[in-house]
C-alpha positions in Angstrom: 0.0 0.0 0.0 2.4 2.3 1.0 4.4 1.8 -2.6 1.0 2.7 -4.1 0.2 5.5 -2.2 3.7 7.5 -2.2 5.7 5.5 -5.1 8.4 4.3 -2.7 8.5 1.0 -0.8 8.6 0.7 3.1 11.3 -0.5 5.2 9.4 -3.9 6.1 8.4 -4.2 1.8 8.9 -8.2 1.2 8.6 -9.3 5.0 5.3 -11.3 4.2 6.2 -12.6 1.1 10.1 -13.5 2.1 8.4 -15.5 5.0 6.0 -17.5 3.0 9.4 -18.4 0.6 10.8 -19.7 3.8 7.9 -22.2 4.6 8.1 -23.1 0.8 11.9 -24.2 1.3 13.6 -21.3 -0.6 15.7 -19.4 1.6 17.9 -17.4 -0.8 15.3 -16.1 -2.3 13.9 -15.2 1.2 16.8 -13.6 1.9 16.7 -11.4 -1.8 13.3 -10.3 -0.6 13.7 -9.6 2.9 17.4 -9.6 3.7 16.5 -8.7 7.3 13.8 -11.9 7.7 16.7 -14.1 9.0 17.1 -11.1 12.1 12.7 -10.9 12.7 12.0 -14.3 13.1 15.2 -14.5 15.9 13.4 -11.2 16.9 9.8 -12.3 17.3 11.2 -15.4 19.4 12.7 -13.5 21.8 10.2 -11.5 22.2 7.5 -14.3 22.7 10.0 -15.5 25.5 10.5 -12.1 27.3 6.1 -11.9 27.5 5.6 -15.7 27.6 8.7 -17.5 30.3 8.1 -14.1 33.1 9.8 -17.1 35.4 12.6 -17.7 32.7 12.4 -21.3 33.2 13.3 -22.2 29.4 16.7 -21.4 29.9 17.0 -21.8 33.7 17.3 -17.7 34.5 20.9 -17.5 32.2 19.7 -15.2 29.4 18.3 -11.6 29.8 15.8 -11.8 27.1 15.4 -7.8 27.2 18.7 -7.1 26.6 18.2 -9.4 23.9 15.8 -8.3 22.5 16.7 -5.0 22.5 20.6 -6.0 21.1 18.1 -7.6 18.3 15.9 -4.8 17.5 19.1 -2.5 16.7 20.7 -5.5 14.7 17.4 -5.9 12.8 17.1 -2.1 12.0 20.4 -1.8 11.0 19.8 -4.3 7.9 16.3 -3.2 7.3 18.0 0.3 6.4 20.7 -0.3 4.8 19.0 -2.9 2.5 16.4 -0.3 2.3 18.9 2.4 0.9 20.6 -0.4 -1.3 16.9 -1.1 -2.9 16.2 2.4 -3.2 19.3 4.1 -4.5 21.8 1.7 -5.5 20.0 -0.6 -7.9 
């Protein structure tokens, strides 16, 4: 939508379809579409243990899944721009 509306693509443009490439088996091309998939999906696990394990039983109390998650976020928007940048200006 947002490619219609204002003629440039989003920062998260290809997320949806790069995952459904990943449950079909083709990872590269996952990684074309999204290169930042790889990062969420790490992402959105860490962040269904830091609401879902309050006890942080999983991993016995060793991992701060905040600190994580937070180390993640930065990770993840670091690649979401510059492939973002690399989509819009370089090719």
């Amino acid at each position: 939508m947002n490619k219609d509306l204002f003629g440039i693509e989003c920062l998260g443009c290809g997320a949806q379809r790069a995952f459904l490439l990943i449950l079909n088996g083709d990872f590269f091309a996952a990684f074309i579409m999204f290169p930042a998939i790889y990062t969420t999906i790490i992402l959105f696990f860490f962040i269904s243990l830091l609401i879902f394990d309050k006890k942080q039983k999983i991993f016995k109390g060793k991992l701060n899944y905040h600190k994580i998650v937070v180390k993640l976020v930065v990770i993840n928007a670091v690649i979401m721009l510059f492939s973002y940048i690399y989509k819009q200006f370089l090719t």
